[in-house]
N, C-alpha and C positions, 0 to 999 in steps of 0.2 A: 504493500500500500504506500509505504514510504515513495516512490517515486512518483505517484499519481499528485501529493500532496507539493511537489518541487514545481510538478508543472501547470496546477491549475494556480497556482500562486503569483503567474507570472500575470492572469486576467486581473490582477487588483494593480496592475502596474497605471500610476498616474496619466493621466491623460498627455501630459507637458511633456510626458517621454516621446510624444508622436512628432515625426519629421512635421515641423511648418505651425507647430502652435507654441507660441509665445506667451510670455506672461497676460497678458492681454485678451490674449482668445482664449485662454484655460480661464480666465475669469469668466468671460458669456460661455463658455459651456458648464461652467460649475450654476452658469443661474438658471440652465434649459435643465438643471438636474443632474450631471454629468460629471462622474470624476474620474470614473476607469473603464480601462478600456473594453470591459464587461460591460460594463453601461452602455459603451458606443456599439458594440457587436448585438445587441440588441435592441437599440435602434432602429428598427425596420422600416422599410421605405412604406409611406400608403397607397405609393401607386406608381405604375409603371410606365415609361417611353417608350413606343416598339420606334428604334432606330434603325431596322435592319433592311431598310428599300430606300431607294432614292428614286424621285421625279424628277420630270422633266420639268420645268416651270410651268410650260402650261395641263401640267396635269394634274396643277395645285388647285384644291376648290378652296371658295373661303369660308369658314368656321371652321377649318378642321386643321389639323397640322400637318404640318410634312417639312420633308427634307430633300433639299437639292446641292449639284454644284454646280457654284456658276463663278464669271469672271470678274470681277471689279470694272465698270465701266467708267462711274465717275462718285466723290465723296466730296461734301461741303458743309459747310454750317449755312442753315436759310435761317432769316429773321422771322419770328411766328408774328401775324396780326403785325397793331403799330407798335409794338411795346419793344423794349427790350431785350425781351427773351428771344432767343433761340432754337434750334434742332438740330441733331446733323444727321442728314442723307446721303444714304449711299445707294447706286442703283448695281445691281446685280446683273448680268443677262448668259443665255448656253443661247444653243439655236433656235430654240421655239418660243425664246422671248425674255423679257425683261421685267425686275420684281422691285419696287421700291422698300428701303429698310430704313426705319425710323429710329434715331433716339432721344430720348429728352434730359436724360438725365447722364452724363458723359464727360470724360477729361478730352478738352478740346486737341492740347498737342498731341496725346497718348494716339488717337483717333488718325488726325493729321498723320502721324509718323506711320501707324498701321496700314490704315484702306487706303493701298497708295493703287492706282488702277493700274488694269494687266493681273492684278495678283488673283491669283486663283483661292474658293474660300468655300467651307460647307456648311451652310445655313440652316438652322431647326426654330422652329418657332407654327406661328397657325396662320393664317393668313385671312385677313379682313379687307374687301370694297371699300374704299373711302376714296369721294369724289370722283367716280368714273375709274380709279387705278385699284390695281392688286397690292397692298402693302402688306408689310410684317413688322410689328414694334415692339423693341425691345427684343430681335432675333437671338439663338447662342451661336454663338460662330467657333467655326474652327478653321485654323489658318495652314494646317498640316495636307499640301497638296497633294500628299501623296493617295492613291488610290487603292490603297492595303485596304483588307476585309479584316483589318482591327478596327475602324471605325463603326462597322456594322454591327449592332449589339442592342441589347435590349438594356435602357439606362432606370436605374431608381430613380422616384424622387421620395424626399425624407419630407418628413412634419419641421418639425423644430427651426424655425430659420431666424430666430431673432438676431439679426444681424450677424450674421453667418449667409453669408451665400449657398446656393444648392455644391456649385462648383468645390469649396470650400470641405462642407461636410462627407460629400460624395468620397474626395479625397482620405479624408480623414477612418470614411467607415470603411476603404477600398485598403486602406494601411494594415488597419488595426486586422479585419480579415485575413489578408495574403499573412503577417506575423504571429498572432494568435490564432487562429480560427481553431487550428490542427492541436491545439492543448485544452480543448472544451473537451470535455468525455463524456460519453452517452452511460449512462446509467439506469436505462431502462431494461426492462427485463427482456431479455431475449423472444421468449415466445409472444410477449406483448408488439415486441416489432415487427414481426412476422404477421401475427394475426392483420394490426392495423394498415400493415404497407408503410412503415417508417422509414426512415431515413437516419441514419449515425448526427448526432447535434452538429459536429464540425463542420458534415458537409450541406447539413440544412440550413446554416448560417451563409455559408458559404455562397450555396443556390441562392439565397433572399438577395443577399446583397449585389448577386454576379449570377445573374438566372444566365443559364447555358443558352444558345443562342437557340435551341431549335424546341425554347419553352410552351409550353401553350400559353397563347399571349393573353385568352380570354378568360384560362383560371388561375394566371397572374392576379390579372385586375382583382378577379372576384376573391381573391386570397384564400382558393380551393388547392391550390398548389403544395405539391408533396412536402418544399421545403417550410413551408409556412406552418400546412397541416404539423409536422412534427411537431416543432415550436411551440405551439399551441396545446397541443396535447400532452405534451410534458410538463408544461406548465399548469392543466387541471389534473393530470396523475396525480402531481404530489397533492394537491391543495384534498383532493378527494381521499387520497392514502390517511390524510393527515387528519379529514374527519371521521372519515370512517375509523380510524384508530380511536379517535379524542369517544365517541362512541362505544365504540368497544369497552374502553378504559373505563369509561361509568357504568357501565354492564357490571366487570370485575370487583368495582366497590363494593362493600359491604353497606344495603341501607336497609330499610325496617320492611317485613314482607306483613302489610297488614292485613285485619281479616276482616268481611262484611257481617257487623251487626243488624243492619237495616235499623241501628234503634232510630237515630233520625230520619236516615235517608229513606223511610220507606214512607213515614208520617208527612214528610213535603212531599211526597209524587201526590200522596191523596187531598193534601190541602191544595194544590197548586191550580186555578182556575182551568188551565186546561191541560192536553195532555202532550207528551211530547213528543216531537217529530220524529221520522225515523233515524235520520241522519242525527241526530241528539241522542240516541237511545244508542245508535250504531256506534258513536264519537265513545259517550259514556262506559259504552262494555271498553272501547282500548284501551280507556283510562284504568277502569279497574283491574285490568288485567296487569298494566304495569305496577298496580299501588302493593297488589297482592305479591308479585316478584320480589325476591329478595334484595334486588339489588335497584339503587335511586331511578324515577322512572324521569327521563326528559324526553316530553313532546310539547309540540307545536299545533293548535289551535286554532284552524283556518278558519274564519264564515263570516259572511258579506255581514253588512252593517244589518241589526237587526233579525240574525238566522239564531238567537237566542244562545248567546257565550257565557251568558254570565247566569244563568240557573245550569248548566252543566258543571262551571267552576264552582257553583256554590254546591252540586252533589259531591264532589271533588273533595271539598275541604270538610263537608258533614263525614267523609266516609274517613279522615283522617281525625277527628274531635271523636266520634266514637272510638277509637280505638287509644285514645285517651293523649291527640297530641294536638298542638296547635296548628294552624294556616298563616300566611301572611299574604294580603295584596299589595302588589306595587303599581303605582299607576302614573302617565309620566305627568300629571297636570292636576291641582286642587279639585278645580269643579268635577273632572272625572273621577279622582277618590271621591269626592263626595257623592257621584252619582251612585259607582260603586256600593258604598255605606249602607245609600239609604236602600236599596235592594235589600243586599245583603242583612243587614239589620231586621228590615222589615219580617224576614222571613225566621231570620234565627230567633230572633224576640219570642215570635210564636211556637217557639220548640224549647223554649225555657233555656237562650245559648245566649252568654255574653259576646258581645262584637263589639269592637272600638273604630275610630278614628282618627289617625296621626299623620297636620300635615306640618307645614310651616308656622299657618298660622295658630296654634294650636296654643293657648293659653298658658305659659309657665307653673302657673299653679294644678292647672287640669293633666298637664303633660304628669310632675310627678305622681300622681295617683293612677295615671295611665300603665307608666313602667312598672310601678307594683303589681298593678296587678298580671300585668303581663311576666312578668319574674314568676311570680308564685302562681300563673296556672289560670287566673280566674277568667280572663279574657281568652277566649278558644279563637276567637278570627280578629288580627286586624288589618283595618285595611290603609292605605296611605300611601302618601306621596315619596322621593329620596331620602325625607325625615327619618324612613323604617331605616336608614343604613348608618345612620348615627351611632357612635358606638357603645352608646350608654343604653341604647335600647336592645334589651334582652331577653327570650325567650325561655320559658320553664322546661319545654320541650317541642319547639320547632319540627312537623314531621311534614309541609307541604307548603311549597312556595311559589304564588299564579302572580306570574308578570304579565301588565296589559301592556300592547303597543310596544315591542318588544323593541321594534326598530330604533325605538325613541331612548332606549339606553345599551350602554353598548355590553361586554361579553362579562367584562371588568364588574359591574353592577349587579349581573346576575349572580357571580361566583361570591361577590359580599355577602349578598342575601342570604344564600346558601350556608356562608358559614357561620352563619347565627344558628343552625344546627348540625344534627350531625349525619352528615348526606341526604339530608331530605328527598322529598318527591319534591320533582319540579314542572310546572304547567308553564306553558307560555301565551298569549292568548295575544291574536291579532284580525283587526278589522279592516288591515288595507291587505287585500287580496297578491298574495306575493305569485309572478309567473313560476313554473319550474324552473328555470333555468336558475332563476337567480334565488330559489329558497335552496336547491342543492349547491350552493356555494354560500347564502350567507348564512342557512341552517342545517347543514349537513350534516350536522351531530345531532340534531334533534329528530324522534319520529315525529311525523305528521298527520295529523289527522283534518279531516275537512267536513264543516258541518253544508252540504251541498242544497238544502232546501229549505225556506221558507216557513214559518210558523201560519197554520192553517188561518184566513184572516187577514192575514196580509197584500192590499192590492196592487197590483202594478202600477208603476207613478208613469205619467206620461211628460215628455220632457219637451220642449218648446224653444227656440231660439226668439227672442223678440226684440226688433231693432229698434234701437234710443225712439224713431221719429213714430214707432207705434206704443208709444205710452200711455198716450190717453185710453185706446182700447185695452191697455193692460191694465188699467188703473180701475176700468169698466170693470172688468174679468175681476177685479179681488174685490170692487164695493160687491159683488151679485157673492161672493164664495164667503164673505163675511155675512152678506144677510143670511144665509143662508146655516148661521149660525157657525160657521167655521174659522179657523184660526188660523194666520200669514205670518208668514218668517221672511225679512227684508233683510240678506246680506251685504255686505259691504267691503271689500277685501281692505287692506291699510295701503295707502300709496306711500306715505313717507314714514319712516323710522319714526321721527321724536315725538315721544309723547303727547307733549301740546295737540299737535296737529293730527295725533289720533282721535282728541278728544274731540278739536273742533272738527274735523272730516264730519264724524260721528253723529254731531249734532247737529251739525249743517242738513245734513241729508234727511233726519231726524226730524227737524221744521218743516224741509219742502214738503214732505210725506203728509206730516199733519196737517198743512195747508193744502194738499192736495186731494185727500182723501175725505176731507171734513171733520168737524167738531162729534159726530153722531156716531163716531168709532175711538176708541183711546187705544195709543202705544205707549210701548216698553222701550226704553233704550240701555242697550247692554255693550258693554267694551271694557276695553282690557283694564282701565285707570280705576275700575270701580272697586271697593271693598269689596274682598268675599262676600260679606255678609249681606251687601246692598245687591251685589250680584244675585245673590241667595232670592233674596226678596221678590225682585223683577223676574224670576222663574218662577217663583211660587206663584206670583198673579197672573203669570200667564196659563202655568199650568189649571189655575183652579179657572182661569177663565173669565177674570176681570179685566186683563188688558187683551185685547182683539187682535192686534199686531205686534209683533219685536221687531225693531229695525235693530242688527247686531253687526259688530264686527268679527271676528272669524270665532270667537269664543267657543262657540256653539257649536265646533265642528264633529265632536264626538258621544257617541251615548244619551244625548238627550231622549225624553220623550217624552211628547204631547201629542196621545192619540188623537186629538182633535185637529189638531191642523194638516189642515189640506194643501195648503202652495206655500212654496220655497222659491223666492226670486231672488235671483244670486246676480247683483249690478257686476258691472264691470267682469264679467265671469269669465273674462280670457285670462285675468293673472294669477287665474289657481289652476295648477295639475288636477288633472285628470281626476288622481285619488282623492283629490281634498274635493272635488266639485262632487263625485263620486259619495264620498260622507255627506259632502251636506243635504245632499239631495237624499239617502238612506235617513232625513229627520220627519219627514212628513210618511204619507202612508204606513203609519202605524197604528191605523185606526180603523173603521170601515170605510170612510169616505174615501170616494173617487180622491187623487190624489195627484198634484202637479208640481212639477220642476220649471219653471221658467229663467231662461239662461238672455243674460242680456248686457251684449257686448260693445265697449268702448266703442267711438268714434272710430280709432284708428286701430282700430283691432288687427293686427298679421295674420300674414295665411295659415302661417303655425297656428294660431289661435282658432284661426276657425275653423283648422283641420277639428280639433281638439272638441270645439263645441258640435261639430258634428257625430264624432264617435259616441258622444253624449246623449243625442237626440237618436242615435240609432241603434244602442246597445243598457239595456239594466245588467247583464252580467256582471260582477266586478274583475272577475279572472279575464275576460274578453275587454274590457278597459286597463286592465293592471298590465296585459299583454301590449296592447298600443302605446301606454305610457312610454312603456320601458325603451323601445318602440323607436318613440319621438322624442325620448327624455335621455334613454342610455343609464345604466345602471346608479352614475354618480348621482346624479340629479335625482333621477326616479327615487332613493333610497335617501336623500337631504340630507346625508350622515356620509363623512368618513369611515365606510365599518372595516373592523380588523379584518384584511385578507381578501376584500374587494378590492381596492380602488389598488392593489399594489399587482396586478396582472400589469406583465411587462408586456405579452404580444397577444395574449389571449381577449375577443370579446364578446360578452355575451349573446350577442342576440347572433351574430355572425356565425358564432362556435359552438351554439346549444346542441348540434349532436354530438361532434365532440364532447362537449361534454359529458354526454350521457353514455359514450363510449370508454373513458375515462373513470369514472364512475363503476361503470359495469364491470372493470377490469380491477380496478383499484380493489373491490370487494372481493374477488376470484384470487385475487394473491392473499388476504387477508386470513381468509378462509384455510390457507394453506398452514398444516400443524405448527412450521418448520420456519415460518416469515421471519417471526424475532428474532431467532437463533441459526439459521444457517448459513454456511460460510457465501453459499452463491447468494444470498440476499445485501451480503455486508454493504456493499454499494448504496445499495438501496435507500438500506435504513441511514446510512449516512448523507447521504442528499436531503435525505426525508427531513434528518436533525438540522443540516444548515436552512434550507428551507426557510422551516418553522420556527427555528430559535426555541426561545422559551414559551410560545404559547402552545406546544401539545401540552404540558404539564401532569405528564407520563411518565411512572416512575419503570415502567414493563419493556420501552423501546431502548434495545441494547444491542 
C-alpha cells in the first residue's frame, strides 16, 4: 500500500507548481475554489466544441458556429458612430469568399503587429448577418499555418472563468492531466466495472478533459459519455456505500425492542373522530415494527401537506409512554411547536398523559418547573422548538425522538436530540414532498415511508392564475365565498429584508384590502414582528370565526388549520418555490367546502415564474411538483440548506444522474451485503477511499 500512498500525494500538489501561474492567478483560482491540482483535474468542462471539420466560408450559416481557413486580406481600427471609440477589423477571405471579424475590446499595436495581411489564420467563432455582411465577433484565432490534423479535435469549455480566460484554464487542466492524471487510482471494485461499463478514473479524466477524436459528439454534450458516466458514479458509490453503512451501523446498536400494550394506543383509535387511512395504518405497522426491533429504529415520514402526520406521530410516541419512556418533538418554528402542542395535548389530556411545551419564549419561571418534571418522569411528551437541545434540558428516560421538517435542521441537530437518550427511536417527519433522487442522497440512512392518500373529506382545491388587471373580479369571487359564510387567506411574500418595511409592506396591503372589500367583512393581520402571543390571538379569531379574512405574510406557511376557509390568494406568487406555494395552498381545503388557490403574479413576472405558476395550476401532487422544483431549482436551491454531502458532488448531478444513481445504490448494497466487506484484504481499497471520502461523519466504530 505504501507506494499507492507516495503517488496519490502528488494530487495535493499546489496549484502554483503548474507551468504559467503566478502569484497572481493562484490567487483567482484559490477564489473559483481551487488549490490543487485534484481540484483542477476535476474541473470538468460543461460543454463541448466539435472542432474536427473545417468550411468553406461560404458554407458558414449564421447562428451556428464553424470553423474555416482563410487569408488575411486586410486589418484596421474603424471609428464606431461619432464618438470616440473604436473596433478593429479584419476581413478574412479562401475562394468562395470573404468573412468580416470584429473586435471591441483589443490591444491596438499587439493586433497591428499580428493581422499583418497574406498571413494565413484559422478562425472559430458563430457567425451573425449584420447589415447585409456575414460577420464573427470576438473570433478564436489560431495563427499556426500549418495544416496538421492536431488542430482537429474536439475542445472543452470549462465553467469557472472569473477572469481567467477559456484559453488560460484549458491550459492549465491540459497540464495538470498529461502530469497527474496516471497517479488517480481507481478503487472501485472490479466486478462493479465490468457490470457498469466503467472506465479506470485516470483515463476517465483523461477522456473529459481530451475526448479522443472519434467521440460521440452528441453524448458528449449530453454528458452520457463513458468518461463522464464513470466520474459520476464513483462519486455516488461512495456517498451511497457510506449511507448504506451509516444505516447499517444503527441497525448494530443496541436500542430498546419495545412491546404493544394498546393501553393508550388503542383508547385514541376509538376516541378519534374518524378512522384512519390506509396508507396511515400501512405507515403505522412500519413504524411498529421498527419500535419492537431491538435495535434504534430511523425512518422518514413522507405525506403531502394534510395526509394526517401528526396523529400517526402521536400513535408513535403513545406506543413509546406505554412502555414507560418519554417522546420528544422538535419542530423548526414557534407557531408550528405550538400547532404541534395543541394536537398533541389535546388528545393526551384525554388519556390522563402529561405533555408540555418548550420554546424560546417560554417563561423563566415556567421553564424551571418544566425541566422537573421532565427529569423525574412526569411529563411523557414534549414538544418544542431548538430550546429541546439546550443542555440543561433533561430526560428521565428518552425512548422516541419525531423531528418535523427535517430539512430545516441539519444531521448535527438530530444526533443532539438523540443523545439526551440512550439510542432512542427516531421519526422524522416531512411535509415538502422530497423526489427520489434527492431523499437517497440527503436521507439514505433513513427508511422511508410514504403516507400516499388523502384523509376521506378532503376536497381537491382548484388553482387559478389571476392577473393584477383582473382584481376587481377577484375581489367579486371572495365578497360571494365570504357570504357565503367562508373564510380567505391573503398572502403576501416579504420583498425587503428589514423589519420596518415588513411591517409596513404588511399593513399597506392590509388597508387597501379593507378598503376594498368593505367595512361588512373584518380582517386579521398577521406577520413576523408580532408577539407570539398576539400572533396567538389573531389565529384564535380566525379560527373560531370572528375575523373573515387574514391578510398574512409567509407565517402561515405550515400546519395550520381552519376547516372553514375556502381560498388562498397568494399576491405576488412568483417569489415562492414551488414547495412553499405548494404548502400554502395545502391550508385551505380542509374542510368540506369546494376549495380555491388563486395564484397572482407581479407585473413583471419571468418566464421562470410563470413556468412555475403553471405547474401549479396543473398538478395537486406534491411529488409531481417536488419533481419540477428540483427540476427548475437544482438540488441547492430546491433544499434552501447547505446539507452535509449535497452541495459537495464534484461532477455528479442530480437530476442529470438519477439513474446512476440508482445504479450506484443498487451496487453499493450488493457489496455490503457481502460477509467479508469490512474485513477483507481485496476490499482494503475500498474501505479506504470510503474513510477519506467521509472523514468523520460515518461515525462508525465497525469500518476497519
Amino acid at each position: 500500500m505504501g507506494h499507492h500512498t507516495s503517488q496519490s500525494a502528488d494530487l495535493n500538489t499546489p496549484l502554483s507548481s503548474l507551468r504559467g501561474v503566478g502569484p497572481k492567478l493562484c490567487e483567482k483560482l484559490t477564489r473559483l475554489g481551487l488549490h490543487t491540482v485534484e481540484d483542477l483535474l476535476y474541473t470538468l468542462p460543461h460543454r463541448y466544441e466539435d472542432r474536427r471539420h473545417f468550411s468553406t466560408i461560404n458554407q458558414l450559416k449564421p447562428g451556428e458556429p464553424g470553423q474555416f481557413r482563410g487569408k488575411i486580406l486586410n486589418a484596421d481600427e474603424v471609428p464606431i458612430g461619432r464618438g470616440r471609440k473604436k473596433l478593429f477589423e479584419v476581413v478574412v477571405g479562401d475562394d468562395t469568399g470573404q468573412m468580416l471579424l470584429k473586435w471591441f475590446h483589443y490591444r491596438r499595436d499587439w493586433m497591428k503587429k499580428n493581422y499583418t495581411p497574406g498571413r494565413i489564420v484559422q478562425v472559430y467563432g458563430e457567425v451573425r448577418f449584420y447589415s447585409g455582411r456575414r460577420e464573427i465577433l470576438h473570433p478564436e484565432i489560431d495563427f499556426n499555418d500549418a495544416t496538421d490534423s492536431a488542430s482537429l479535435r474536439i475542445l472543452p469549455v470549462y465553467p469557472l472563468t472569473e477572469g481567467l480566460s477559456q484559453k488560460q484554464l484549458r491550459n492549465f487542466c491540459q497540464q495538470a492531466v498529461a502530469d497527474y492524471a496516471d497517479s488517480v487510482p481507481t478503487h472501485l471494485p472490479e466486478w462493479v466495472m465490468k457490470k457498469r461499463d466503467l472506465l479506470p478514473l485516470n483515463q476517465a479524466l483523461l477522456h473529459c478533459h481530451c475526448p479522443p477524436v472519434d467521440s460521440d459528439f452528441l453524448c458528449l454534450q449530453q454528458g452520457q459519455d463513458p468518461a463522464r458516466r464513470t466520474l459520476v458514479y464513483d462519486e455516488f458509490f461512495y456517498l451511497q456505500l457510506g449511507l448504506t453503512l451509516r444505516r447499517q451501523g444503527v441497525q448494530v446498536e443496541q436500542g430498546r425492542a419495545f412491546t404493544l400494550e394498546h393501553r393508550y394506543t388503542q383508547p385514541l383509535a376509538k376516541a378519534l373522530p374518524f378512522s384512519l387511512t390506509a396508507a396511515q395504518k400501512r405507515v403505522l405497522g412500519e413504524i411498529k415494527q421498527d419500535m419492537l426491533a431491538p435495535h434504534p429504529m430511523n425512518r422518514l415520514i413522507q405525506g403531502d401537506v394534510g395526509s394526517g402526520k401528526t396523529i400517526v406521530a402521536l400513535m408513535a410516541a403513545l406506543i413509546a409512554v406505554e412502555n414507560g419512556a418519554q417522546a420528544a418533538v422538535l419542530a423548526p418554528t414557534e407557531i408550528l411547536a405550538e400547532q404541534h402542542y395543541n394536537q398533541f395535548h389535546h388528545w393526551m389530556t384525554q388519556l390522563g398523559l402529561h405533555c408540555a411545551l418548550l420554546t424560546g419564549s417560554t417563561p423563566k419561571s415556567e421553564r424551571q418547573t418544566l425541566l422537573d418534571g421532565l427529569a423525574h418522569g412526569e411529563i411523557k411528551l414534549l414538544v418544542g422548538t431548538h430550546a429541546i437541545l439546550q443542555p440543561d434540558v433533561t430526560f428521565a428516560n428518552l425512548g422516541l425522538v419525531i423531528i418535523d421538517e427535517q430539512h430545516r435542521f441539519g444531521v448535527q441537530q438530530r444526533h443532539q436530540l438523540r443523545k439526551k437518550g440512550h439510542n432512542p427511536d427516531t421519526l422524522v417527519m416531512t411535509a415538502t414532498p422530497i423526489p427520489r433522487t434527492l431523499s437517497l442522497t440527503l436521507y439514505g440512512d433513513l427508511a422511508m415511508s410514504v403516507i400516499d392518500e388523502l384523509p376521506p373529506g378532503r376536497t381537491p382545491i382548484t388553482t387559478r392564475i389571476a392577473r393584477s388587471s383582473q382584481r376587481p373580479q377577484l375581489l367579486d369571487f371572495v365578497r360571494r365565498e365570504l357570504d357565503k359564510g367562508h373564510q380567505v387567506y391573503f398572502v403576501y411574500p416579504l420583498v425587503e429584508e428589514s423589519e420596518r418595511s415588513e411591517l409596513k409592506a404588511a399593513t399597506e396591503a392590509f388597508e387597501a384590502l379593507e378598503k376594498e372589500l368593505g367595512s361588512e367583512y373584518s380582517g386579521g393581520l398577521l406577520h413576523g414582528r408580532l408577539h407570539p402571543r398576539d400572533k396567538e390571538a389573531v389565529m384564535d379569531k380566525f379560527k373560531q370565526g370572528q375575523i373573515h379574512y387574514l391578510v398574512a405574510t409567509t407565517v402561515i406557511e405550515v400546519g395550520i388549520d381552519v376547516p372553514n376557509a375556502s381560498v388562498m390568494v397568494i399576491e405576488h406568487a412568483e417569489r415562492f418555490g414551488l414547495a412553499q406555494l405548494h404548502q400554502l395552498r395545502g391550508r385551505v381545503g380542509r374542510g368540506a367546502a369546494k376549495s380555491y388557490c388563486v395564484l397572482v403574479p407581479s407585473e413583471q413576472c419571468s418566464r421562470d415564474g410563470q413556468q412555475r405558476l403553471n405547474i401549479m395550476q396543473s398538478s395537486n401532487d406534491g411529488f409531481v411538483i417536488a419533481e419540477a422544483d428540483l427540476e427548475l431549482r437544482g438540488p441547492g436551491e430546491f433544499l434552501g440548506t447547505r446539507q452535509a454531502g449535497i452541495e459537495n458532488f464534484r461532477v455528479a448531478n442530480l437530476l442529470r444522474d438519477a439513474s446512476l444513481l440508482e445504479q450506484a445504490r443498487e451496487d453499493a448494497l450488493q457489496l455490503i451485503e457481502q460477509d467479508d466487506f469490512l474485513t477483507s484484504p481485496q476490499y482494503y481499497a475500498v474501505r479506504e477511499t470510503l474513510k477519506q471520502r467521509w472523514g468523520s461523519r460515518l461515525e462508525l466504530a465497525s469500518v476497519g
